[in-house]
N, C-alpha and C positions, 0 to 999 in steps of 0.2 A: 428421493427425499420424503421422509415422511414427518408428519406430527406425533410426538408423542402427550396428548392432550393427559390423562394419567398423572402424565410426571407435572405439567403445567397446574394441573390441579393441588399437587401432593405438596409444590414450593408454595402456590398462595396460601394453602391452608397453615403451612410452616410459618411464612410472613403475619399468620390472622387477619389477612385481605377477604374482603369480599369479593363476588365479581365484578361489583359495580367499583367496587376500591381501585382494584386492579386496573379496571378499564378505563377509569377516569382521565380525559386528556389526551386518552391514546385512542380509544374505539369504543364501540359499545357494549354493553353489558352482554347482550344477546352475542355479539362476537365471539366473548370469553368463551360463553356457553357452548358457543360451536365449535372452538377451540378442546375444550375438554372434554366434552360427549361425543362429538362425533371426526375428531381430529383433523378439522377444517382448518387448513393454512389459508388465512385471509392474505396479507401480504409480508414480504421477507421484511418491512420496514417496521409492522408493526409488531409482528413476532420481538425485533430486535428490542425494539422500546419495552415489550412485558418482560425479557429477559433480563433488562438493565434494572426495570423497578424492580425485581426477585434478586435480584446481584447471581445472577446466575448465566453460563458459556450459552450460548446458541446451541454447543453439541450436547447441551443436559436435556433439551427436547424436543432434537431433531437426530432421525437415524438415517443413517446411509449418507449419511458426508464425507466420512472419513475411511480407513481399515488398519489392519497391522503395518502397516508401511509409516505412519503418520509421525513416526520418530524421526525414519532415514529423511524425510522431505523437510521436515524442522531440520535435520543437519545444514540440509542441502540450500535451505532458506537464509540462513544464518551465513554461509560460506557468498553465497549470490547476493548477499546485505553489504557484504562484505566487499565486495568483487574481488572475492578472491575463487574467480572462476575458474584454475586448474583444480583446485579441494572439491569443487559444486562437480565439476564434469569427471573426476575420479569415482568421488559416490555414489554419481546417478549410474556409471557403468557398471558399478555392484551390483545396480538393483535390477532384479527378474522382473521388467514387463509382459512378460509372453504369455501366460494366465491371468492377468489381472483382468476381472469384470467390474471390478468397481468402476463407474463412470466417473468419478469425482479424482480419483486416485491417477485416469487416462490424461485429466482434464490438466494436474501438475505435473504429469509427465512432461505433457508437451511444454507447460509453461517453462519449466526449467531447463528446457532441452533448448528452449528457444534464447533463454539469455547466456548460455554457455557456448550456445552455433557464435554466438557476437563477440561475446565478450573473452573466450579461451583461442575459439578459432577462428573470429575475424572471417564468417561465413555470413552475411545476409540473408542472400538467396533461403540458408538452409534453416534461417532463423526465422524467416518469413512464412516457409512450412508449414511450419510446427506453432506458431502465435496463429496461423488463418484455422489452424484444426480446432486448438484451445477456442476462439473467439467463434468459431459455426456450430461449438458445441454450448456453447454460454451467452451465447447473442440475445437470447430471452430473459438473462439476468443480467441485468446492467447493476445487480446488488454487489454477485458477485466480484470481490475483491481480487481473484487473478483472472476473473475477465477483464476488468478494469486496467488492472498492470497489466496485461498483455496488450491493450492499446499503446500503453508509452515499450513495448519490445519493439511493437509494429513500425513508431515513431522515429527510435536509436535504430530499426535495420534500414528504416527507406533513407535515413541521412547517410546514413552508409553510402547506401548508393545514389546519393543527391538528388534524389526525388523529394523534391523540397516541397509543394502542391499537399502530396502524401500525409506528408512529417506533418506537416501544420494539424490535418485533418483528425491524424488519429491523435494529436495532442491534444488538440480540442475535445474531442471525443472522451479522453483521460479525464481531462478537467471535468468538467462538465460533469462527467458521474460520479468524481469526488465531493464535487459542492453537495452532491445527495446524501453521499456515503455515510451510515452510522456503526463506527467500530462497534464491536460488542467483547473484545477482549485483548489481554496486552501484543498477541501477535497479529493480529487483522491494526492494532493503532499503529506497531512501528510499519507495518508493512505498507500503509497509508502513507504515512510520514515518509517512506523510502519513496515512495511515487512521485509525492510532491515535490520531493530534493531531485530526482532524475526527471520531471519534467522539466525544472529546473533550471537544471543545467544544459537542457536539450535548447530551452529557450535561448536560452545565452548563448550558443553554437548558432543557433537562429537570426541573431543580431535582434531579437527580439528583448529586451530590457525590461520593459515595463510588464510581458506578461510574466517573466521570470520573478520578481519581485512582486506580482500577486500571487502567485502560487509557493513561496519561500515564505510571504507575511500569513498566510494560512493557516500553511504548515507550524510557525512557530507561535501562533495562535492556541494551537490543538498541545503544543508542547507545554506552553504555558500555564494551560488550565488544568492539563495531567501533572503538572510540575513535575516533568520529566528532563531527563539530560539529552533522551535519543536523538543524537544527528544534530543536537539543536549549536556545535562547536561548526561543523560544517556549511549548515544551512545558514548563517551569518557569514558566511565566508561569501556565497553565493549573494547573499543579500547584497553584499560590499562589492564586488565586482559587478553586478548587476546596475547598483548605482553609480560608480565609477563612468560605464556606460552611458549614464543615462545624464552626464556631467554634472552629480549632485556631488560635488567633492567632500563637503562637512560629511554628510550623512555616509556616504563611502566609508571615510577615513572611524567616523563611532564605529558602523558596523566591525569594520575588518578588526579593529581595538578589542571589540567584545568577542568575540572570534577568537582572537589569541589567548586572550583568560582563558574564556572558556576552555580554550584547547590544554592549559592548562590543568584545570582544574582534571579535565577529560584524561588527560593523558597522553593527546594524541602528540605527538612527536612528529609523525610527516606534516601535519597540521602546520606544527610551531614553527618547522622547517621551510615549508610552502609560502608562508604570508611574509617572512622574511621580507623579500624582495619586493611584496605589495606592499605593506606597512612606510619599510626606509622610503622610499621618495616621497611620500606623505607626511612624515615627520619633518621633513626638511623646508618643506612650504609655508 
């Protein structure tokens, strides 16, 4: 990964920032400076914040993140967002890893290899693999966002195999680096957002309630303020069974309410379908 200090220059001069303009709030001016002259990556958090005051991707000035593959893996993202992991494990067998050098491009191999070992073939063991590869090659970037979600792969394989101790740890571990986490573009937000719906719901398998319901009121924090619709029909789903749990029946019964709109609104049909039978004995009380 490099800096492209040039380009970081060529967006402030576009915005008619200064460097002290730029820097303000985020680092200092002599930072900028080393940022543009001599293509000094100070930290991935601050990079993030100059990208956001430029309204500019993280990949407009930074090289070797990504390659020509970056299409099939957004497929494959989309289908694993989805869980619709026979489409995710179809596409990834398309794809030629056998010449790949890009590190970054190895680093999604394994991640997606890992929620399809789970979630297509109901493999742990093999799922556990291929997330310990992805996390001893990212273990130094806790920024990174599928090292991050390879914590919670780590989580759904050891519940797998009810190593509960485990599950706890690398959920925590998930968490934790999410409270840091600063998206910088709309697929690092839903991808976020997908975390914190799958810690989740991990939680809930956990009989754990209360952490489920901080990581779901986060989540729809981040939605709120994007005024976005991502996951936000589901993640009220999760909210309301979480409190259900946690014998908060009023706040339950709003949440799962809002849920169904929404799912309306969404579209989503197994949705509308699902909370049927959560809803009815709720209305009857």
């Amino acid at each position: 990964m490099r800096l492209l200090g040039n380009k970081v220059k060529q967006y402030r001069k576009q915005k008619n920032l200064s460097q002290q303009e730029l820097a303000e709030g985020i680092c200092t001016q002599a930072t900028v400076s080393l940022m543009e002259k001599k293509n000094k990556v100070p930290s991935i958090k601050i990079i993030l914040q100059i990208c956001r005051r430029l309204n500019i991707s993280l990949d407009d000035v930074l090289s070797g993140l990504g390659s020509g593959l970056d299409e099939q893996f957004n497929c494959i993202s989309t289908a694993v967002r989805r869980e619709d992991f026979a489409l995710a494990a179809e596409m990834l067998a398309k794809m030629n890893m056998t010449n790949v050098q890009n590190g970054f491009d190895r680093e999604r191999y394994h991640y997606y290899r890992g929620f399809i070992e789970l979630g297509a073939r109901q493999r742990p063991d093999e799922a556990i693999f291929h997330f310990n590869l992805l996390l001893h090659r990212s273990y130094r970037m806790p920024w990174d966002l599928y090292a991050i979600v390879g914590n919670v792969g780590m989580a759904a394989a050891y519940l797998e195999r009810q190593e509960l101790d485990k599950t706890r740890y690398y959920l925590n571990a998930a968490s934790n680096y999410l409270d840091d986490f600063e998206w910088h573009d709309e697929e690092s937000f839903q991808r976020m957002i997908w975390a914190r719906y799958r810690i989740s719901k991990l939680y809930l398998q956990l009989e754990q309630p209360q952490q489920a319901v901080e990581n779901v009121e986060a989540a729809l924090r981040a939605v709120k303020y994007q005024a976005s619709l991502y996951l936000i029909d589901v993640l009220y789903e999760v909210k309301g069974q979480a409190e259900q749990a946690l014998l908060a029946t009023a706040a339950a019964k709003r949440s799962l309410v809002i849920a169904r709109t929404l799912a309306l609104v969404t579209h989503n049909v197994a949705l509308q379908e699902r909370l049927i039978p959560q809803i009815g004995p709720m209305l009857t009380e």
